[in-house]
C-alpha positions as CSV (number, residue, x, y, z in Angstrom):
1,X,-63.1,221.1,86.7
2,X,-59.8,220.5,84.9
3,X,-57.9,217.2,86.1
4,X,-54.0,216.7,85.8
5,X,-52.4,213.7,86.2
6,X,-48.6,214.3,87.1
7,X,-45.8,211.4,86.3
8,X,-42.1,211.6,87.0
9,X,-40.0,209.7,85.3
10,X,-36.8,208.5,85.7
11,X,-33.7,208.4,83.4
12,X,-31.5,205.4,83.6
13,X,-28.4,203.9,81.3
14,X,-29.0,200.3,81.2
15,X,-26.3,197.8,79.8
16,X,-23.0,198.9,80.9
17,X,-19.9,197.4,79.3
18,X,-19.7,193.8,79.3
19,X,-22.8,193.7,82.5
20,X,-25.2,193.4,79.8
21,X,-28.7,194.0,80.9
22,X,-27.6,193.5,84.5
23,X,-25.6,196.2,85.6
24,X,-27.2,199.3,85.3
25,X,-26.6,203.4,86.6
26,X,-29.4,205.4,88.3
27,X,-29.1,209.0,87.2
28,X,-30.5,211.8,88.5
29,X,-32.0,212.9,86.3
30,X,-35.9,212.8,85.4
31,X,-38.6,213.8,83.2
32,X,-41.9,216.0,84.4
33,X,-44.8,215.0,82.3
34,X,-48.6,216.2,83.1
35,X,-51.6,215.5,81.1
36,X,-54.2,217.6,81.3
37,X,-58.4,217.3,80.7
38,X,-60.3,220.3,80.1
39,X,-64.0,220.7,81.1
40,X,-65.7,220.2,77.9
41,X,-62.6,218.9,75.7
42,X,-62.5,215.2,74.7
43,X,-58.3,215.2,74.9
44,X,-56.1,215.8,77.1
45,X,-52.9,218.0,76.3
46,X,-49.4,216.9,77.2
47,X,-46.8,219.2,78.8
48,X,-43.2,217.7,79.4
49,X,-40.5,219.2,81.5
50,X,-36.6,218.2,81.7
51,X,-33.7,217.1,79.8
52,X,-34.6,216.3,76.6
53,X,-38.2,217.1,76.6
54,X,-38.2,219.1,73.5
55,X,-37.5,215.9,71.5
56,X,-40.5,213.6,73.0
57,X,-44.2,213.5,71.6
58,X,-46.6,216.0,73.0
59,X,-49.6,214.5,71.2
60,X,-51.2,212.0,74.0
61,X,-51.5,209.2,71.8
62,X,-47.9,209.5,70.3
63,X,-46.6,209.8,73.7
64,X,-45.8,206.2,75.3
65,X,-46.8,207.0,79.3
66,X,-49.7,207.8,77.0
67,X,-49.9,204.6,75.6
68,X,-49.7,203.0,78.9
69,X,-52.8,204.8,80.2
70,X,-54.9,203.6,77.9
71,X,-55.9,199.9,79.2
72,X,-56.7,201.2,82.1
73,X,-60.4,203.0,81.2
74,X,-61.9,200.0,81.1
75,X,-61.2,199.0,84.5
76,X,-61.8,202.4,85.7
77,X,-64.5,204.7,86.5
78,X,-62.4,207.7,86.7
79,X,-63.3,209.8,83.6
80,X,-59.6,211.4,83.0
81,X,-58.6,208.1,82.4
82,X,-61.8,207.6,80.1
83,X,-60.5,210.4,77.8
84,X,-57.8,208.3,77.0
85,X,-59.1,205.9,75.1
């Protein structure tokens, strides 16, 4: 069965004139990215929608929400996130 994990990220502008790291502007704007697992494929593709996304890594471990998965495996039992490592 093919898994796909889904994660929506947010854009932001942080450091605004003389606010420095505390004022900040929410945009709305955001970035679609799902990985995917294949039956019978030890990785798991990257697909990225939204502004900009021509520009970021589609290679899972160039890709930082990448990155952030992979600690995770060894806590879990779930075997998309075992494919990560």
């Amino acid at each position: 069965m093919t898994k796909t994990l889904h994660a929506q990220i947010p854009a932001t502008s942080a450091n605004v004139g003389s606010g420095f790291d505390a004022v900040g502007i929410a945009l709305n704007l955001y970035n679609d990215i799902y990985f995917t697992e294949e039956p019978g494929k030890d990785t798991i593709t990257v697909e990225i929608e939204g502004l900009g996304a021509n520009k970021l890594p589609k290679v899972f471990d160039e890709n930082m929400v990448g990155h952030a998965m992979k600690p995770s495996p060894s806590r879990s039992a779930s075997p998309f996130l075992r494919a990560a490592r």
